[in-house]
N, C-alpha and C positions, 0 to 999 in steps of 0.2 A: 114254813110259815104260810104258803099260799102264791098263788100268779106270780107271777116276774115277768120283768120286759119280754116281749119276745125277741126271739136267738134273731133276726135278724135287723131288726131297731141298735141291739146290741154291735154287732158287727158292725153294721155304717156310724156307732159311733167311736167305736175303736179305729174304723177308717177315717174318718174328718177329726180326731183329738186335737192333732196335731195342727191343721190347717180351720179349727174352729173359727177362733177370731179374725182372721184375715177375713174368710168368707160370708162368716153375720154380717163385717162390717160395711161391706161391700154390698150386701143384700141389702140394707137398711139405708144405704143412701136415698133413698127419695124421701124420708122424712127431715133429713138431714142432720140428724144427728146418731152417735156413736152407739158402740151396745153397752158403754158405760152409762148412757142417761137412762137406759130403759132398766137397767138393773138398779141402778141407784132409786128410781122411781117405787122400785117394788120394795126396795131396803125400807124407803122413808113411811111406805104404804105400811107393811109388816110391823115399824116400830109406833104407828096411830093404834094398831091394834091390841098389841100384846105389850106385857110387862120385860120391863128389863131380864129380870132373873128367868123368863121362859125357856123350858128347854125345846130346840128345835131345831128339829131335822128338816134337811135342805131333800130333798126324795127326789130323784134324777137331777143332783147336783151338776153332775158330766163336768166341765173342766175347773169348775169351782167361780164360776163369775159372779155369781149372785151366791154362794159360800163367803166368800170373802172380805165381802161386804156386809154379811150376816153375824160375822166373828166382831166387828165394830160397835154393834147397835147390842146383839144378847150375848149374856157370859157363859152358855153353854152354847155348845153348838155341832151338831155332827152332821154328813153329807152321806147320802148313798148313791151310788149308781152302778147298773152293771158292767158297765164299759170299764174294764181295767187299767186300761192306756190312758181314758181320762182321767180316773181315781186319781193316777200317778201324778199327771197334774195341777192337779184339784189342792192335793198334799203340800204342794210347794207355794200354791195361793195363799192357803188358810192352812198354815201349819198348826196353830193354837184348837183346830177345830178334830174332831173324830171323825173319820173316815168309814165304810161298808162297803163291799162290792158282790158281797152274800148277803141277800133276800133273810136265810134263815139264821142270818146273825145279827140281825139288828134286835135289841131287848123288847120283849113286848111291855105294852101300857109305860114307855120311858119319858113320851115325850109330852110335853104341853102344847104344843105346834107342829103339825109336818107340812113342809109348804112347798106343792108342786108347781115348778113355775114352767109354763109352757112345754111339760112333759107327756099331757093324757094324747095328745094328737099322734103321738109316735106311738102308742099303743094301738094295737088293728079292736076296733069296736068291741066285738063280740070276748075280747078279754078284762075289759076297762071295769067291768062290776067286779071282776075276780080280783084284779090289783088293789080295786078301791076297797075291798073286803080287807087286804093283806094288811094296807097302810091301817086301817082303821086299829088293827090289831095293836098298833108301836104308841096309841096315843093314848096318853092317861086319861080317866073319867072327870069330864071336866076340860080336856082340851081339846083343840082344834085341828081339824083337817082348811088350808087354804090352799085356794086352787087360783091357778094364773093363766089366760087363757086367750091364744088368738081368737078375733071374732069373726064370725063369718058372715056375721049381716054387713060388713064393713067392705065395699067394694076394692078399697086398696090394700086392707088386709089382705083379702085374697088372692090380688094381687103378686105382692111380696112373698106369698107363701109358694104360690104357683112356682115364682121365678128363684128360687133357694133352693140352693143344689143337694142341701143336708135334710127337704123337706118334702123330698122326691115322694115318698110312701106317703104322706101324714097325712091325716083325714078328721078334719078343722070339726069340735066339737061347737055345736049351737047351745047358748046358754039353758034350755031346758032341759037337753044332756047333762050337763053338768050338776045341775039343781037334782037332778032322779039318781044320778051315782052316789053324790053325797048323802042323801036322804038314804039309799036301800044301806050304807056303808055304815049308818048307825046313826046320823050327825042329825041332830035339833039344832033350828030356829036358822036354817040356811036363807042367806043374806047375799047378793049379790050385786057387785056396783060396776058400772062399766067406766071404765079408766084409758087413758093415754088418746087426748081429743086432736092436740094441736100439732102441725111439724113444727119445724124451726123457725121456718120464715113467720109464725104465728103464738112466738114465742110469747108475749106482750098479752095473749088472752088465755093463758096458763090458769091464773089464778081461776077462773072461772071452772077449771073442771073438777070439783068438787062438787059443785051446783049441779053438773051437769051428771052428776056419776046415774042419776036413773036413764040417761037417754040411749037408745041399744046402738048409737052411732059410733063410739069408741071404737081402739084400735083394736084395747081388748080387752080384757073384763077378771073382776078377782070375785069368788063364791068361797065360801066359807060359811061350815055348821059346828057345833058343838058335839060333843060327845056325852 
């Protein structure tokens, strides 16, 4: 089908599969909260968007966090990544959901949604137009490519990204990266809102980031075009 991860994004996530969640959750402590509020976030985000019945793929699913909470909200649902170690766990999250761990076995024009959630940063640059080409391939005419994305105007984002031992390589996409991949990858009328404003302690002014989704202050930001 085209691009795939490269073999060593691969590697370091067959190495951290197993010790994933211990260490998000530990990296994530200055916002203070869990890496179930920020997947849940994206669940609630994904289900404003799209229709029940959508089908969609999770695209660098890796140990099924935000899979699994995917299987909840749409009645189809399948996950890909190349890390096979994850896959295996990914499997036992969201058992009700289809699984990939081969690039060139995912059905082309299958889906209505593929939705990368903080996966293009683990991609080295100069390959992120080829993957974005590949993905494009899986999505029916008419559906969506949505993209989930740390910010890098965000002082504390980069922060926390700096200091994440699974984050060592990644090389923080700026949203008008993001906006040019989705465009050359086929996708009209890309739209982009920047999301996840408040920690914990600022729990109480939640409701306001809806209002706020033009401000490029977010922690991080969701882009998404049509096909």
């Amino acid at each position: 089908m085209g691009e795939s991860f490269d073999p060593q994004s691969k590697a370091e996530f067959d190495k951290y599969a197993g010790s994933y969640d211990d260490l998000h959750a530990k990296n994530l402590a200055l916002s203070g909260e869990s890496p179930e509020y920020f997947a849940i976030y994206k669940q609630k985000f994904l289900e404003k968007l799209l229709e029940r019945n959508t089908r969609v793929l999770d695209f660098g699913c890796g140990i099924g966090s935000l899979t699994r909470l995917v299987v909840e909200s749409f009645d189809h649902v399948a996950g890909y990544d190349p890390s096979g170690d994850s896959v295996v766990l990914a499997k036992k999250r969201a058992p009700r959901a289809t699984f990939y761990d081969d690039l060139d076995s995912i059905p082309v024009e299958s889906f209505g949604a593929v939705v990368l959630a903080n996966v293009l940063h683990h991609v080295p640059p100069e390959k992120r137009a080829g993957l974005m080409t590949s993905v494009a391939r899986t999505v029916e005419p008419g559906g969506k490519i949505i993209v989930f994305e740390h910010n890098p105007i965000n002082p504390v984002t980069r922060k926390v990204v700096r200091e994440c031992e699974f984050d060592e390589n990644a090389v923080l996409l700026y949203p008008s990266e993001t906006r040019r991949l989705l465009g050359a990858a086929g996708m009209n009328k890309v739209t982009l809102d920047y999301i996840v404003f408040f920690p914990r302690a600022l729990s109480a002014l939640r409701g306001m980031e809806t209002a706020l989704s033009w401000l490029p202050m977010g922690a991080q930001y969701a882009a998404w075009g049509t096909k």
